[in-house]
N, C-alpha and C positions, 0 to 999 in steps of 0.2 A: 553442482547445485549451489552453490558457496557461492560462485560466482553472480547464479540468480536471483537469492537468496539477499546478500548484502546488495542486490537490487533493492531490495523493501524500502530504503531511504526513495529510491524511484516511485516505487509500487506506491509509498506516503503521499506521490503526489496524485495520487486517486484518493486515498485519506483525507491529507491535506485540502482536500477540496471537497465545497458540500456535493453530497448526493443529491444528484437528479437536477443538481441546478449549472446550467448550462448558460450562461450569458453571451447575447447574440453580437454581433459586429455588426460592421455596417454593408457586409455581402457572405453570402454561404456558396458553398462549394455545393456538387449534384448533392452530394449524400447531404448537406444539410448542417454540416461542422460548420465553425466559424472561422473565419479566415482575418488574419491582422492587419490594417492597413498599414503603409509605410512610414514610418515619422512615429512622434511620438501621437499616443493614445488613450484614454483613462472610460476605463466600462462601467459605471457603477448599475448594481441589478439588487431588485429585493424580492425575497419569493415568499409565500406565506402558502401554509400546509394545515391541513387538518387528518389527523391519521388514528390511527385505534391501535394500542401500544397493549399487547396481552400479559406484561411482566413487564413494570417498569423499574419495579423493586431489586432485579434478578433473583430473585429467591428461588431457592434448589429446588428441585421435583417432589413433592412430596407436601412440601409447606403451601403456607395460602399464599395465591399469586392472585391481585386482587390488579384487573385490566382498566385501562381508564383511557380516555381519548385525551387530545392533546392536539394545542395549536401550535405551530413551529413560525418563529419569525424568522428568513433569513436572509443576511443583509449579505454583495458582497462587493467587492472593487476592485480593479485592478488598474495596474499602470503597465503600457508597453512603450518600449523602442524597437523599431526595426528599421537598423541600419545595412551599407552594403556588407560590412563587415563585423556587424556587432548586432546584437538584438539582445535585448534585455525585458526583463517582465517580473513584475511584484505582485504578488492577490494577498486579498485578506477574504477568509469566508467566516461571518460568525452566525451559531444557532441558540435562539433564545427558545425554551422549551415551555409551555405555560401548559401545565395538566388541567385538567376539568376538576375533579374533584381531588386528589392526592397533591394539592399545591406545596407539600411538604419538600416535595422530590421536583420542582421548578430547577433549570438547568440552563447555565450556559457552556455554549462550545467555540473556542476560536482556534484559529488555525491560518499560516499565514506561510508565503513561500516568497523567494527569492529566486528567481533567473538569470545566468549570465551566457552568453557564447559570443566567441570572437575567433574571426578566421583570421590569423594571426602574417599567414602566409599559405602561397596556394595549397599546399602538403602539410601544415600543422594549426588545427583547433583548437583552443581553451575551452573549456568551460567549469563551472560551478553551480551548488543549486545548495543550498537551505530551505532548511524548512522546521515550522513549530508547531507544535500544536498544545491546549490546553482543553483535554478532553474528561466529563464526568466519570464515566466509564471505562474499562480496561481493555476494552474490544479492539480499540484500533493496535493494541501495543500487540495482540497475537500475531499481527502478520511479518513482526521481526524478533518477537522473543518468543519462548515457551513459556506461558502467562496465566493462571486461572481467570476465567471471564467471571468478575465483581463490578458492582457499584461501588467503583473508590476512585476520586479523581486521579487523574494521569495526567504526566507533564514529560513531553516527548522533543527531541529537537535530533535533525537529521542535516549531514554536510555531505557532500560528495565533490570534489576537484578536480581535475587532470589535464589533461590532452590527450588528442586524436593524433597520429602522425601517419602519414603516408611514406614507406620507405623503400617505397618503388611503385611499378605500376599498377603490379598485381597486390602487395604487401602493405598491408597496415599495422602499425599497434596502437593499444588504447592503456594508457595508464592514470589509476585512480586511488586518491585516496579518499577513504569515508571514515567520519565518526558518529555513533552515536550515543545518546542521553536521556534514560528516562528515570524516571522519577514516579515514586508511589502516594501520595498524599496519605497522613493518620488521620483519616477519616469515621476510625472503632471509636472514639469517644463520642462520635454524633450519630451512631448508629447500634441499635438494637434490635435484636439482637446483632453479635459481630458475626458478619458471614463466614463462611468457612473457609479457609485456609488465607484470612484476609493478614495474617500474622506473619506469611509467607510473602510478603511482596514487598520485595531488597528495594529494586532499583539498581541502577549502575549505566556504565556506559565502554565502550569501544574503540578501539581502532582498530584499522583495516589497510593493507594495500592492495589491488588487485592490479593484474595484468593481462590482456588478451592478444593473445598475435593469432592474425590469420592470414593467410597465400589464395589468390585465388587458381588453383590449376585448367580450371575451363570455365564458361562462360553459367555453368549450372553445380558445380565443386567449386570448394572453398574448404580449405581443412587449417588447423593450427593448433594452441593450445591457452587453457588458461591456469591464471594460478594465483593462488591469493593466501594472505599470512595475517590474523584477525588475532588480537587483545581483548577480551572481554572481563571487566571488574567487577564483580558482584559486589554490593551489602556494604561501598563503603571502604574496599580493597581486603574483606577480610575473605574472598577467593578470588582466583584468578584462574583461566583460561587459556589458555593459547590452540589455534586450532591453525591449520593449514592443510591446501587442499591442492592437488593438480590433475588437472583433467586433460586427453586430449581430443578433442573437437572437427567434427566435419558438419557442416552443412550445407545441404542439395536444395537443390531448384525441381521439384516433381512437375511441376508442370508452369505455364505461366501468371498462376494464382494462387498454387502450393507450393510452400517449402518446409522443408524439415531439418532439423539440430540434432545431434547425435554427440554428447557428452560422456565419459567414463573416465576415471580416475580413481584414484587413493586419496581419504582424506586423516590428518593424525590430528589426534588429542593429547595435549598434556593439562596437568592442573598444578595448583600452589603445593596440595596436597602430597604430590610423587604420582597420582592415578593418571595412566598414560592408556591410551588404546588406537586403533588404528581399522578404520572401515571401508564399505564403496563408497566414491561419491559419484553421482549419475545428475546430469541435466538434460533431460529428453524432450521435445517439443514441434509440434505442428503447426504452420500456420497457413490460415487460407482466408486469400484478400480477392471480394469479386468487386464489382463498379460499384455497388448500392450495399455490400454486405461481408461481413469477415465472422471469422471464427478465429479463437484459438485451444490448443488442446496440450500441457508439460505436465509433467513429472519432475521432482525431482528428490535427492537422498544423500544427505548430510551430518553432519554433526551441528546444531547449534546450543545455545550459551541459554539457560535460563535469567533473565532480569528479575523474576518474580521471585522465588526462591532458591534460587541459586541450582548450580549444578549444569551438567550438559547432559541433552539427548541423540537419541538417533531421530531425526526429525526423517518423515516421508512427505509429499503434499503434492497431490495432485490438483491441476485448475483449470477450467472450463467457461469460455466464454463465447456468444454469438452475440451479434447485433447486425441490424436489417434496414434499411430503409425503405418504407413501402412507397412512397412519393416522397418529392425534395420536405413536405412538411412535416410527416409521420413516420416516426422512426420508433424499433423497437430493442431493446437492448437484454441481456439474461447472462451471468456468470455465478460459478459455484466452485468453494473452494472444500477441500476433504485432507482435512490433519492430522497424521498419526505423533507422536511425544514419545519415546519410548527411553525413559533413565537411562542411564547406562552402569549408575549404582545406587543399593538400595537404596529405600526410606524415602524417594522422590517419587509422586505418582505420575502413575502415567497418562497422558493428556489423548481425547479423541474431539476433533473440533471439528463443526459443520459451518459454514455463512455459503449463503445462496440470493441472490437480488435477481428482480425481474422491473422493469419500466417500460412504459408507451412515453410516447412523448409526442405531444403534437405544436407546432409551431403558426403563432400566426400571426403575419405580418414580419417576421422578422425579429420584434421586440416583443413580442408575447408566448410567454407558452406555457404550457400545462402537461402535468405530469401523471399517469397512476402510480402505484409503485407497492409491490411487495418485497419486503427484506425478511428474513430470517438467521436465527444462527443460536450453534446449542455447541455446550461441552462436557463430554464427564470425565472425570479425574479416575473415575473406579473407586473412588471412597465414599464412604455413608456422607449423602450431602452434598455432593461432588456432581450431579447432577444437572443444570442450566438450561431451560429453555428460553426461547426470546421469538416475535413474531409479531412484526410491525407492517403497516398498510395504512393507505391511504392517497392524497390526493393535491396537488402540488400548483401555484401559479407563479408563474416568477415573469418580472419587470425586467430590461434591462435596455440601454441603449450607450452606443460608442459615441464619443467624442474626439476627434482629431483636433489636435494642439498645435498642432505642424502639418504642412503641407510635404 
């Protein structure tokens, strides 16, 4: 799971990008994606939302959680190249948040990515990706730290490197390095009362190597291993982590729209402290790709690093996604993610986190489209206060049209 896990710099690039805004090209594929023309390319798209926000404050279950609607502007841009041997791509997505009546809590959101891949030689790939975000909220840092969900700005930056090498016909390996960087803003002197456990959010950041080898032995097998060795600095360096993890890996071909991954290994911990322990680590997963529609269905089970207050857990996280296309215009999309945090020494609570999103999306013309859209997502710590809900809706149009700079 370490290995899918320190995916999340990946997974960022679903963060990294606004929700529900989809910027069109200048041709779509059946299902309705955007496809990049050749040469270079710059998308600029603006979408603008109205939606009903039932906690915008996050305040704990129990307190007055006082709901308010909300106009969302969102701009966003990109730059591509797609060469024979290179393609590159830059976004910027920003969300300006304007409340109805709590204009106190007015927000912005930016977030910006970098793309690189180069096929270097027939049998060996580069690539790199960055990526930044500057987020109000603590929500997007859950999907690579163990975090309490507050209203506290967040400042996040995600690297990943490597090559691809082919070292035989059957045989590949992929090796990566990733770092990551977040950042907690003090935001308790502009906020009263101070939410709870907002005392607790360090900050820090990571390295990481990872490596995957796989063989294919027949045309629906493929088995190998992976393995990966992660640095995590809490609070400024006053802890330190070290974790590493090796699994060994098959994954089959069930049929010709199903496949499955099959992960298991050991993963160990050590700390600055001398606290050292050693557990399963599992990366389990389904996936199923038809003409117009996919699913996907993992598990997995780890040790990761708290950024927010420090310490490591035994992280579990199961996720859940489908998406459909009912004609090339109308498409519908649904994933849900289930958290468990589980300390591994005392005095650190234990975290249980829910996020769930649903959208339609319908397209027209190409360069118009419109969006419904329900999000959701809660957490409790198990402490007085500890508590979280959140449950956002509403209604989305977004502009966009490609430009080719080059033929």
């Amino acid at each position: 799971m370490i290995a899918s896990r320190r995916q999340a710099p990946v997974l960022l690039a679903t963060l990294l990008t606004l929700t529900a805004v989809m910027p069109a090209a200048a041709q779509l594929t059946e299902a309705g994606t955007a496809v990049r023309p050749p040469g270079w390319s710059v998308t600029p798209a603006i979408g603008v939302s109205e939606m009903w926000d039932d906690n915008p404050t996050l305040a704990v279950e129990g307190d007055a959680r006082p709901g308010d609607f909300v106009t969302a502007v969102r701009p966003t841009l990109s730059l591509d190249y797609r060469g024979r041997q290179t393609t590159l791509r830059s976004d910027y997505a920003g969300s300006f948040d304007f409340y109805r009546d709590l204009i106190g809590l007015n927000t912005r959101d930016h977030r910006a990515s970098l793309d690189f891949e180069h096929q270097a030689t027939r049998r060996l790939q580069l690539f790199a990706r960055d990526e930044a975000m500057l987020s109000p909220t603590t929500e997007n840092a859950l999907a690579v730290s163990a975090t309490v969900l507050r209203r506290q700005t967040t400042r996040m930056n995600a690297f990943r490197g490597g090559f691809e090498a082919a070292l035989g016909r059957q045989t590949t390996l992929n090796a990566t390095y990733a770092s990551q960087w977040i950042e907690f803003a003090d935001d308790n002197k502009r906020t009263s009362p101070i939410p709870p456990g907002s005392e607790f959010l360090l900050g820090g950041h990571s390295h990481a190597g990872l490596g995957e080898l796989r063989h294919r032995i027949s045309q629906r097998v493929s088995i190998g291993a992976n393995y990966e060795i992660q640095r995590a600095i809490v609070g400024g360096g006053t802890e330190t982590f070290d974790v590493q993890s090796a699994l060994a890996v098959s994954q089959i071909a069930l049929g010709p729209s199903v496949s499955a991954s099959f992960g298991f290994g050991e993963a160990w911990l050590t700390t600055s402290d001398g606290f050292s322990d050693t557990g399963p680590a599992i990366d389990v997963g389904v996936d199923w790709t038809g003409r117009h529609s996919g699913a996907t269905l993992r598990y997995g089970r780890t040790f990761l690093p708290s950024f927010g207050f420090g310490g490591t857990f035994q992280n579990e996280e199961l996720q859940a996604s489908l998406r459909t296309s009912f004609t090339r215009w109308l498409q519908w999309s649904g994933n849900a993610t289930l958290s468990n945090n589980d300390p591994l020494q005392s005095g650190d609570p234990a975290l249980r986190s829910i996020s769930a999103r649903t959208a339609l999306g319908w397209i027209v013309k190409r360069r118009l489209r419109f969006d419904a859209f329900v999000e959701h997502s809660s957490q409790d710590s198990g402490v007085v206060g500890g508590h979280v809900l959140r449950t956002r809706g509403g209604v989305q149009a977004t502009v966009s049209q490609t430009v080719r700079a080059t033929q």
